[in-house]
Every structure is written in structure tokens, then in C-alpha cells.
C-alpha positions in Angstrom: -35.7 -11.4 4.0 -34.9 -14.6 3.8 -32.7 -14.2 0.3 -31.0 -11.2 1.6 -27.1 -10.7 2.5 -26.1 -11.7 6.4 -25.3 -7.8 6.6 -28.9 -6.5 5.6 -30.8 -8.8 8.1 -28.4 -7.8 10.9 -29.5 -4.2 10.2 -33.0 -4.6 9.4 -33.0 -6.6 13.4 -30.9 -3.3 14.6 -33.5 -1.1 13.1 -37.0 -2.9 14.1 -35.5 -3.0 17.6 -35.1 0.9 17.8 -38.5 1.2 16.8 -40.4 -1.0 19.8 -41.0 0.6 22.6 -38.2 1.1 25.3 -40.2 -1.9 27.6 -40.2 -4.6 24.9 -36.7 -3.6 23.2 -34.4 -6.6 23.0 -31.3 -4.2 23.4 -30.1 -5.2 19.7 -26.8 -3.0 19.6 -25.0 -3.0 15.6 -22.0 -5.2 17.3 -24.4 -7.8 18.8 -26.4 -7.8 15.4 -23.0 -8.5 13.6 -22.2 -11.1 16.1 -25.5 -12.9 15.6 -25.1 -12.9 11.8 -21.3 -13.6 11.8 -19.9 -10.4 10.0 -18.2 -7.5 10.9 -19.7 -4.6 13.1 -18.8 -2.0 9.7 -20.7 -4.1 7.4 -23.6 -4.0 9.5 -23.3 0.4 9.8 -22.7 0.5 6.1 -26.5 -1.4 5.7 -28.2 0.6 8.0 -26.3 3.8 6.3 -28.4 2.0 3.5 -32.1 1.6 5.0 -31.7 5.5 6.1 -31.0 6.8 2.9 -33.6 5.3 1.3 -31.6 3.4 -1.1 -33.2 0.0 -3.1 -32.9 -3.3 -1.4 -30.8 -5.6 -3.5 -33.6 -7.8 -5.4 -34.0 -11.3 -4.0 -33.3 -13.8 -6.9 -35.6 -16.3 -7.7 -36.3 -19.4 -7.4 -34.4 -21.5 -10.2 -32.7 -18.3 -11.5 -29.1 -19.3 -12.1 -26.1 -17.6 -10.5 -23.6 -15.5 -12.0 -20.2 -17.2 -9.8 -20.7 -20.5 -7.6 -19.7 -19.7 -3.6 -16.9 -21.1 -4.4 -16.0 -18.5 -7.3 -17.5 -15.9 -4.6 -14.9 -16.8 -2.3 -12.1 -17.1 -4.6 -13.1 -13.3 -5.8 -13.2 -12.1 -2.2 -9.5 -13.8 -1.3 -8.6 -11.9 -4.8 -9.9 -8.5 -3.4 -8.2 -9.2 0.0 -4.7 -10.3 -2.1 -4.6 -7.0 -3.9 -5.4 -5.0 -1.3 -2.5 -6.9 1.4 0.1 -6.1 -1.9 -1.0 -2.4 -1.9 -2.9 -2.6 -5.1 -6.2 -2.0 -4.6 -8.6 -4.3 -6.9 -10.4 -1.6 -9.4 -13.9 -2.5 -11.1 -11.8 -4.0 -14.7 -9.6 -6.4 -12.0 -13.0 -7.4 -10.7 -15.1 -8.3 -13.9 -11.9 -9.9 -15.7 -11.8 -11.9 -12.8 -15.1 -13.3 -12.5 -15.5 -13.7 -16.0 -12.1 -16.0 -15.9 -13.5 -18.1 -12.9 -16.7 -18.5 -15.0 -14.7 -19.9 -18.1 -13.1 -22.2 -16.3 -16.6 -23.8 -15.6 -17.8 -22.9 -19.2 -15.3 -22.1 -21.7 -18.0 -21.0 -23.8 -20.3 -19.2 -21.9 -21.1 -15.1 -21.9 -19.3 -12.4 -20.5 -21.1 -10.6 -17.4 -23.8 -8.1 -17.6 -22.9 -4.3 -17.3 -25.2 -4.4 -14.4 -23.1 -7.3 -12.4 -20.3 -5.0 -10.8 -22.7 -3.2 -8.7 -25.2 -5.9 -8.0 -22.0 -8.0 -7.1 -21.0 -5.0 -4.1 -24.8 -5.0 -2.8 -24.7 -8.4 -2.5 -20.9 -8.2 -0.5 -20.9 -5.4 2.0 -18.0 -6.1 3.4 -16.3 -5.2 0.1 -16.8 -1.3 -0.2 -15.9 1.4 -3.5 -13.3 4.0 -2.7 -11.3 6.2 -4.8 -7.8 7.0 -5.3 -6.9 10.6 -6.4 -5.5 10.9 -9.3 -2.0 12.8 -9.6 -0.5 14.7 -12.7 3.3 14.5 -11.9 3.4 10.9 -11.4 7.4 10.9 -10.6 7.0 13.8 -8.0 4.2 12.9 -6.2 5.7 10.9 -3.4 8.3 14.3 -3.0 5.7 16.4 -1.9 4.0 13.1 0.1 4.2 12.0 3.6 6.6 9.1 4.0 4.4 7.0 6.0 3.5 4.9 2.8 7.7 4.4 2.6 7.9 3.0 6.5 4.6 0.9 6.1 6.3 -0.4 3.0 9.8 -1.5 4.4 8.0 -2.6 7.7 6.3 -5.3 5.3 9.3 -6.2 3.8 11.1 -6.7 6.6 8.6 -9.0 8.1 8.2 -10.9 4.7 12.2 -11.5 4.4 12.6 -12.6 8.5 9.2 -14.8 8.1 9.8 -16.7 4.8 13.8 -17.3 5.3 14.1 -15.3 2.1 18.0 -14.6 1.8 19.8 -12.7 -1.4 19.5 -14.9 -3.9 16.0 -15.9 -3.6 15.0 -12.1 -3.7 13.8 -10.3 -6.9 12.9 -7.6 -8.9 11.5 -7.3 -11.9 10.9 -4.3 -14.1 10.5 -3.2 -18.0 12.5 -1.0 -19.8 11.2 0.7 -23.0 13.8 1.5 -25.8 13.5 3.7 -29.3 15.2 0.9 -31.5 17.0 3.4 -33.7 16.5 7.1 -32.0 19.1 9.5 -30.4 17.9 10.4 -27.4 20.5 13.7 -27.4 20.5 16.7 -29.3 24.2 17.1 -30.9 26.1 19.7 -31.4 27.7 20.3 -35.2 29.1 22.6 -37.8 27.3 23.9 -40.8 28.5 25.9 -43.2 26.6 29.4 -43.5 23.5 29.9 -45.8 20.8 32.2 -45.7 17.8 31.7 -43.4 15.4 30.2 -45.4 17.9 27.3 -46.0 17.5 24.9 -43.3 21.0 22.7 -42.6 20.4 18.6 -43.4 20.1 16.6 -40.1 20.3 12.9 -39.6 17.1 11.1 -39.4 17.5 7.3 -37.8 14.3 6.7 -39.9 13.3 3.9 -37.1 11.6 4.8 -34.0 9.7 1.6 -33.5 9.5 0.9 -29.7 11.1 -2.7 -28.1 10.5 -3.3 -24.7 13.4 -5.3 -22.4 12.1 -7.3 -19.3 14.8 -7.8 -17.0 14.7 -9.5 -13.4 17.7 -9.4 -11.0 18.4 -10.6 -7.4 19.7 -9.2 -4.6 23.6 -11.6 -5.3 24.1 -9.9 -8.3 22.1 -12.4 -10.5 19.8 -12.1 -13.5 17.9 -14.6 -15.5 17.9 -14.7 -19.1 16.3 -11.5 -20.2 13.0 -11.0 -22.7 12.9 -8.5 -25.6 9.2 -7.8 -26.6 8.4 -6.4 -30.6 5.9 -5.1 -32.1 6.7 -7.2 -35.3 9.3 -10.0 -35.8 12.4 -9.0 -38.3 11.6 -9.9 -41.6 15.1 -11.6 -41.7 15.4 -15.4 -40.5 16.2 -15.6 -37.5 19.4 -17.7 -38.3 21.4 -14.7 -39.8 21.0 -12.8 -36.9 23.9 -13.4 -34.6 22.2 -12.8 -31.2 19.7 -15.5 -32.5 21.9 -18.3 -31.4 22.1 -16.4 -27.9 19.4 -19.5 -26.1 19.9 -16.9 -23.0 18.1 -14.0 -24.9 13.6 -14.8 -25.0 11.9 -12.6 -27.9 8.8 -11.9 -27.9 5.8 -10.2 -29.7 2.8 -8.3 -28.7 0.3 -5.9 -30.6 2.1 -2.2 -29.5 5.5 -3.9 -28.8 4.6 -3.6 -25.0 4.3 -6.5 -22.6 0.4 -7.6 -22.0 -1.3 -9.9 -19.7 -0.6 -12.7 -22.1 3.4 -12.2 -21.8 3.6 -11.2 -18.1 2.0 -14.7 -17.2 4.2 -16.6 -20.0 7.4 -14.6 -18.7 6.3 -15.5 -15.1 6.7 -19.3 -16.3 10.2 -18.3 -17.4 10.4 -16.6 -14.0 9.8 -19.6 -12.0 12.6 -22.2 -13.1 15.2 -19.4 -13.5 15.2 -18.4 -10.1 14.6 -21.4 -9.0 18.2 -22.6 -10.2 19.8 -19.5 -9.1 18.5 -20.5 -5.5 20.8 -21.2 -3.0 18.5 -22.9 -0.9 17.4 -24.8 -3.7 20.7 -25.8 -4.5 21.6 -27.0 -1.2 18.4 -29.2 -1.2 19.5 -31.2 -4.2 16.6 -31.5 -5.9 15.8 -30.2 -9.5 12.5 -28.2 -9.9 10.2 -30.7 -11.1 11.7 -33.2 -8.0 11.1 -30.8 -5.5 7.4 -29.6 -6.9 6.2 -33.2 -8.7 5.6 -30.9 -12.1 7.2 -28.7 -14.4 6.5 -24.8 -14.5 3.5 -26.0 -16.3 1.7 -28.2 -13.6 2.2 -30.9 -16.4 3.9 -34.3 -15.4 8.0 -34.0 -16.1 7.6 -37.1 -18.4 4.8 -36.0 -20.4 5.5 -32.3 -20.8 2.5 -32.4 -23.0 -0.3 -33.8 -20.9 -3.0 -31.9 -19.2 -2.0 -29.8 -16.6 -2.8 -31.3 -13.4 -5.6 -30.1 -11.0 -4.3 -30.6 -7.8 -1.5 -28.1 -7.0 2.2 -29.2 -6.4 3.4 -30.7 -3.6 3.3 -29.3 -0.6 6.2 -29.3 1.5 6.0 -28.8 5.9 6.7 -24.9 6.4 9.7 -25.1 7.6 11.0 -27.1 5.3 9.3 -24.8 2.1 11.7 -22.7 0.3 10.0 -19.2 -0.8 11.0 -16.9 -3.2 10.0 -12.7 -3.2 9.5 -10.8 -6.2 9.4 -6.9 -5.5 7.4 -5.5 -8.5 5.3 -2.2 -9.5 1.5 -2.6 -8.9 0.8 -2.1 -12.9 -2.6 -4.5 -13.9 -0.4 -7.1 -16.0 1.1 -8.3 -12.5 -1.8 -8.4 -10.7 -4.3 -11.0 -12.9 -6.3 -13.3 -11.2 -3.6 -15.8 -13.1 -0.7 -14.5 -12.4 -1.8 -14.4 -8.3 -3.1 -18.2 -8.3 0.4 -19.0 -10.5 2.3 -17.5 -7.2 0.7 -19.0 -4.5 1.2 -22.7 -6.2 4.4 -22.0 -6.1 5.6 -19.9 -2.6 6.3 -17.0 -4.8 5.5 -13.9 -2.7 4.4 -10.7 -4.6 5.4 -7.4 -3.2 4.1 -4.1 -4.6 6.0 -0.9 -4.5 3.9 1.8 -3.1 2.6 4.0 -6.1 4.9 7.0 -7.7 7.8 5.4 -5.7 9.5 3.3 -8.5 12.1 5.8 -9.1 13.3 5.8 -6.0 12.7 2.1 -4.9 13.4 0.1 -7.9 16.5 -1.4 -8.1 16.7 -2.1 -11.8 15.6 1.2 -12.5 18.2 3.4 -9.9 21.2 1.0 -10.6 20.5 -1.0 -14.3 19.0 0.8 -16.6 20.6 4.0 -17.2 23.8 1.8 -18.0 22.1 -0.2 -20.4 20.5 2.9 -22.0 24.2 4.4 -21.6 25.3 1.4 -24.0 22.0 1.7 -26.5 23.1 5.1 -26.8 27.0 4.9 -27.4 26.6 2.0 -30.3 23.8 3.6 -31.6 25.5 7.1 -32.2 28.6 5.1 -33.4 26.7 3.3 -35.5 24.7 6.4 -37.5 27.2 9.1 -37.2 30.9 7.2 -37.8 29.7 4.5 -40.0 27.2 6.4 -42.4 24.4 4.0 -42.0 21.2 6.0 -41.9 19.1 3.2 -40.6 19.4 1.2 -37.5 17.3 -1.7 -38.2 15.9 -4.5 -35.9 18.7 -7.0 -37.0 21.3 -4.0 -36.0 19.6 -3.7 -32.6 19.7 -7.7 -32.0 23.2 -7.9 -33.1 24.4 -5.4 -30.6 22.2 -6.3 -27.5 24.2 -8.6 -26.3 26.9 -6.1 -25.6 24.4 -3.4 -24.1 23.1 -5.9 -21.5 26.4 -7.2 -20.6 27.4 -3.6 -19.9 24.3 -2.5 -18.0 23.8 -6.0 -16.2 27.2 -6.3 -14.3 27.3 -8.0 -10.8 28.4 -4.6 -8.9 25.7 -2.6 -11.0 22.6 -5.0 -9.6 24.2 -5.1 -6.2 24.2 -1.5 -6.1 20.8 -1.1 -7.1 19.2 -3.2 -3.9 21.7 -1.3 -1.5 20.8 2.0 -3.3 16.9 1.3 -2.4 17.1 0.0 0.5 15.6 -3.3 -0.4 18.0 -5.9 0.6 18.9 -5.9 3.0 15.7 -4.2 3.8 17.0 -0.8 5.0 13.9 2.3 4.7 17.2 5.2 5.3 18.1 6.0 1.5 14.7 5.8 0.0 13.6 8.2 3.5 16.5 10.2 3.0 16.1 11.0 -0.8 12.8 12.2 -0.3 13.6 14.4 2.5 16.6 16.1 0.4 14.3 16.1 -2.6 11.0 18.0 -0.3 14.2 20.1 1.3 15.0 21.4 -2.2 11.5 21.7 -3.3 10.8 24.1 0.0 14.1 26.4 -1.2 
């Protein structure tokens, strides 16, 4: 027994003690087992749950066998669980294994991916980690309707707590959110005039030709502010860059990605981008006088200021006295991009605290989605329509789409529009009533 978890010895003591005779019993309850052994009371239950059913013992290694993660990856996996979990995010079995398999690169860059075994062996091993499920639901946008609010209170009573704790005033809180757009498609069917002809002639419609799919990552803060906005593509346009106005536009990021959708690889560049913009939109940061790489000893890449090209360091950035840290909140979906072993260790370097919308709630809780993006869609829409059906052009290309973003954001990102958005939710000042009060109406008309 000697190379078995804490939890199994606890129960096996718990068990053999049931079986001696009442006069020789040593009175081993399941919470003095788990005392003895240093774990929780549940774990212990959970391994005698084990013995009863019969199920295998985990297999002691042996001797000289090596390890999958070092007890220091073990732990690092465990605070991973426990971060996920605190967010609202539970950590699923693909969170897990790209996880491990990241802490074991950075040991070996070359060494093998785990064994399709390891995710199993790995929750033997840990009982205090346990599976569970979460139900699936078809109408993803509805679901919270027909759901008890409870999930809504829980999530404003974090928020609350977060924003008193951490001194986190308007400008240093955030949302962040992506916004899908057809490049060249009508979203609207229009109305028109055709001159009669008999039924087997169909009339001639107008066919944008390009349906390619851009996606826009926006972030905005509860004073009205926004940082420079990224616009992912499939493919590049095969135009240079230089004749395309918006090009010159330094405030506008492009990106690219395989399905023209943001990946893990882009969330944890753009969360680089993230970290010096809101820095410098900071008010607390501004009143302290220092620059970014003055107040955290390294630049957004944990490189020294003066050698931007050095390796990163290994020791974190400088730690300030908590009262004297300045924190910054980013309210985002739960979706597995933002929740990457990376982008988690990124955060906590630098006192950026990750909340997580409760699931199916984003359409009522997201700022950017309630108060930004129908504008900017709005905008798409208007140029896009005047661009095809009052200037003749039958194709509204990538270069068209560049040229005129500019103007859609600017119309869509106004100062009373993102302002709007946080009151609207409820999430600055952190205020559960709308979001509560929507749903109500919305189960109200439902019931009728």
C-alpha cells in the first residue's frame, strides 16, 4: 500500500477497522481517517465507494518507472482544475491532457504526447478531483429563459466581491467578445419590382459572390473606452497592404487563422495586445506615473524593456505590496480559447482577473453584445447594401471591407453605445436587476 494515493490508505484503514471485532476496533470513523491522511472526508467516501464496488486498485508503479508530470506539474494541474472551476468553467478531459502535455514540453520540448490511457489513470491517482457531466442543451440562447436564476445571483454576487476587493473602478473593467461578419452578404431579404414573365422564368437577383467569414475582436471598458480592435481572415488580400487605405490605420490589428476564426494561438497573442492597452487606458495606472514596463520590470513579453528580443525572463514581474497592486477584470464567455493553461498563467503574472459569464447567458450579460454589436452590424449592413445595389459593383471584396471598417466601427464603438452596454447588463456598476428582470419578462411571456 505503500505506493497508493493518501485517499485509498485512509479507506483501506476505515474498512479493516469495520471488520475486527467490536472489542479490538480502534473506532476509525471516514473523518478521522481523512484527518490522519491529511485529505478531505469526500475523498476518503469516494475510495471506499471504490473497495465496495469491486473496482481495480490503481497499479503501484515501479520502481525506476518514470513519471508522466513532476509534483510540481501535479500541483500546477490541480491549481488549473480549481481556477476553472472558481471562473465557472469547469475543466473538461481536452483542458486536462493539453495541459499536461504543455507542462511536460516545457521540461522537454521534444518529448511525446500522453497515452490515451493517462486521463483516467491521472483521476485514480487524484480523488479529490472527481468526473461530472453537464447536460447538454439544444437552444443555447433560450436555455437560461426557462432556468432558475440562481446561476445569475451567484454570478453578480462574485462580481461584486471581485470589484469591492481588488479596487477595480470603470476604466480598469473589461469585456471582451468576437463578432463574426459575412464580408460581402446581405443579411435581409429585399423587396423589388420585376416585370411579369411566365413561371418557369425565374427573375435575376443579386449575388454578392463573397461570403467569406472575418471575425472582429473587440474589448471595451466600463468609461466608454476600447483598445485598438483585431480583424481575423481566413486569407490575407492578395493586394499590398499599402493600397489599402485602412492599412495605414496603426489602431486596426489583422490577423489570420485557418477558418478565419480566432484559435488558441490568437486569443493568447491578442491577450498580449490586451495587457498594455488597458493598461494605458488605466486610471490608476495613470495616476501612478509609471509606464508598463516601469511598473512590472518587463514588457508584455516578460522580456527586458531594453532587449525586447532576449529570452523571456523566468521569474515573474515584480510584485508590488497588495495594497499598493493595481488589478484589472476582464468579464469574458467561458469558450476553451480563454481558458488555456497559457492564457490563465499570462493573467495571474499580471493581476488580470478572469471572470466567466455563466453559460447560455451572453445575450443577456454581455455588454458588447446588448449595446455594440448590432450598431456595428447596422453599419456593415448600410455600406454594404449601398455599395452593391446603388453603385453596381457586384463584388464586395476584402479591400472594400477594409476600406470601410473604419467607418462601421466608429459608428458602432461610440462612448454612449459602450456605456450603455455595462448599464444595460448590469455589470458596472455591478447591478443583477436588468439581467434578473429580462429573464423574468422573457419566462413571463414564454408561460402566456
Amino acid at each position: 500500500m505503500a505506493d497508493f494515493p493518501p485517499a485509498f490508505k485512509a479507506a483501506a484503514a476505515v474498512l479493516s477497522d469495520r471488520n475486527r471485532p467490536p472489542r479490538v476496533r480502534k473506532a476509525y470513523s471516514v473523518r478521522s481517517a481523512a484527518a490522519q491522511f491529511n485529505i478531505s472526508p469526500a475523498a476518503v467516501q469516494r475510495a471506499i465507494s471504490s473497495f465496495q464496488r469491486a473496482d481495480p486498485l490503481p497499479t503501484p508503479r515501479q520502481p525506476g518507472r518514470p513519471r508522466s508530470l513532476t509534483n510540481e506539474e501535479e500541483e500546477a494541474l490541480i491549481a488549473y482544475v480549481k481556477w476553472l472551476q472558481r471562473g465557472g468553467f469547469p475543466a473538461t478531459k481536452a483542458h486536462l491532457v493539453a495541459a499536461a502535455n504543455d507542462l511536460r514540453r516545457r521540461r522537454d520540448p521534444e518529448i511525446a504526447d500522453l497515452g490515451k490511457n493517462w486521463y483516467c489513470q491521472w483521476l485514480l491517482e487524484h480523488p479529490e478531483v472527481q468526473k461530472s457531466y453537464v447536460k447538454a442543451v439544444e437552444t443555447a440562447s433560450k436555455s437560461l429563459e426557462a432556468s432558475n436564476v440562481e446561476n445569475l445571483m451567484t454570478f453578480f454576487d462574485r462580481l461584486k466581491k471581485i470589484i469591492t476587493d481588488y479596487r477595480i473602478g470603470a476604466s480598469e473593467c473589461w469585456n471582451e467578445e468576437e463578432c463574426g461578419i459575412r464580408i460581402g452578404r446581405l443579411r435581409e431579404r429585399l423587396e423589388v419590382a420585376v416585370v411579369r414573365s411566365t413561371r418557369s422564368q425565374q427573375p435575376k437577383v443579386l449575388d454578392p459572390k463573397n461570403r467569406e467569414s472575418s471575425t472582429v475582436v473587440a474589448s471595451i471598458n466600463a468609461a466608454g473606452e476600447t483598445i485598438p480592435p483585431w480583424v481575423i481572415f481566413k486569407t490575407f488580400p492578395t493586394e499590398p497592404w499599402s493600397e489599402v487605405e485602412v492599412g495605414a490605420d496603426e489602431a486596426i490589428h489583422f490577423a489570420r487563422s485557418e477558418t478565419g476564426f480566432s484559435n488558441s494561438e490568437t486569443s493568447f497573442e491578442w491577450l498580449h495586445h490586451f495587457n498594455l492597452s488597458s493598461w494605458e487606458k488605466s486610471e490608476q495606472a495613470q495616476q501612478s506615473g509609471l509606464a508598463f514596463e516601469e511598473y512590472f520590470g518587463c514588457n508584455v513579453w516578460l522580456r527586458d524593456p531594453d532587449s525586447p528580443w532576449s529570452p523571456p525572463y523566468e521569474a515573474p514581474p515584480i510584485q508590488w505590496p497588495d495594497d499598493k497592486k493595481i488589478y484589472r477584470l476582464l468579464v469574458i464567455d467561458g469558450f476553451v480559447e480563454h481558458t488555456g493553461l497559457d492564457f490563465m498563467e499570462y493573467c495571474i503574472k499580471f493581476d488580470i482577473i478572469v471572470a466567466v459569464f455563466p453559460s447560455y447567458s451572453t445575450h443577456i450579460l454581455q455588454p458588447l453584445d446588448v449595446g455594440v454589436f448590432h450598431p456595428l452590424k447596422l453599419a456593415h449592413k448600410k455600406i454594404l447594401r449601398q455599395k452593391l445595389l446603388f453603385q453596381d459593383n457586384v463584388v464586395f471584396t476584402q479591400t472594400d471591407f477594409l476600406t470601410a471598417f473604419r467607418a462601421m466601427y466608429d459608428e458602432g464603438f461610440t462612448r454612449s453605445n459602450i456605456i450603455s452596454g455595462f448599464k444595460e447588463t448590469g455589470i458596472f456598476p455591478p447591478n443583477a436587476q436588468p439581467s434578473v428582470m429580462r429573464v423574468f419578462s422573457q419566462q413571463q411571456r414564454k408561460r402566456s
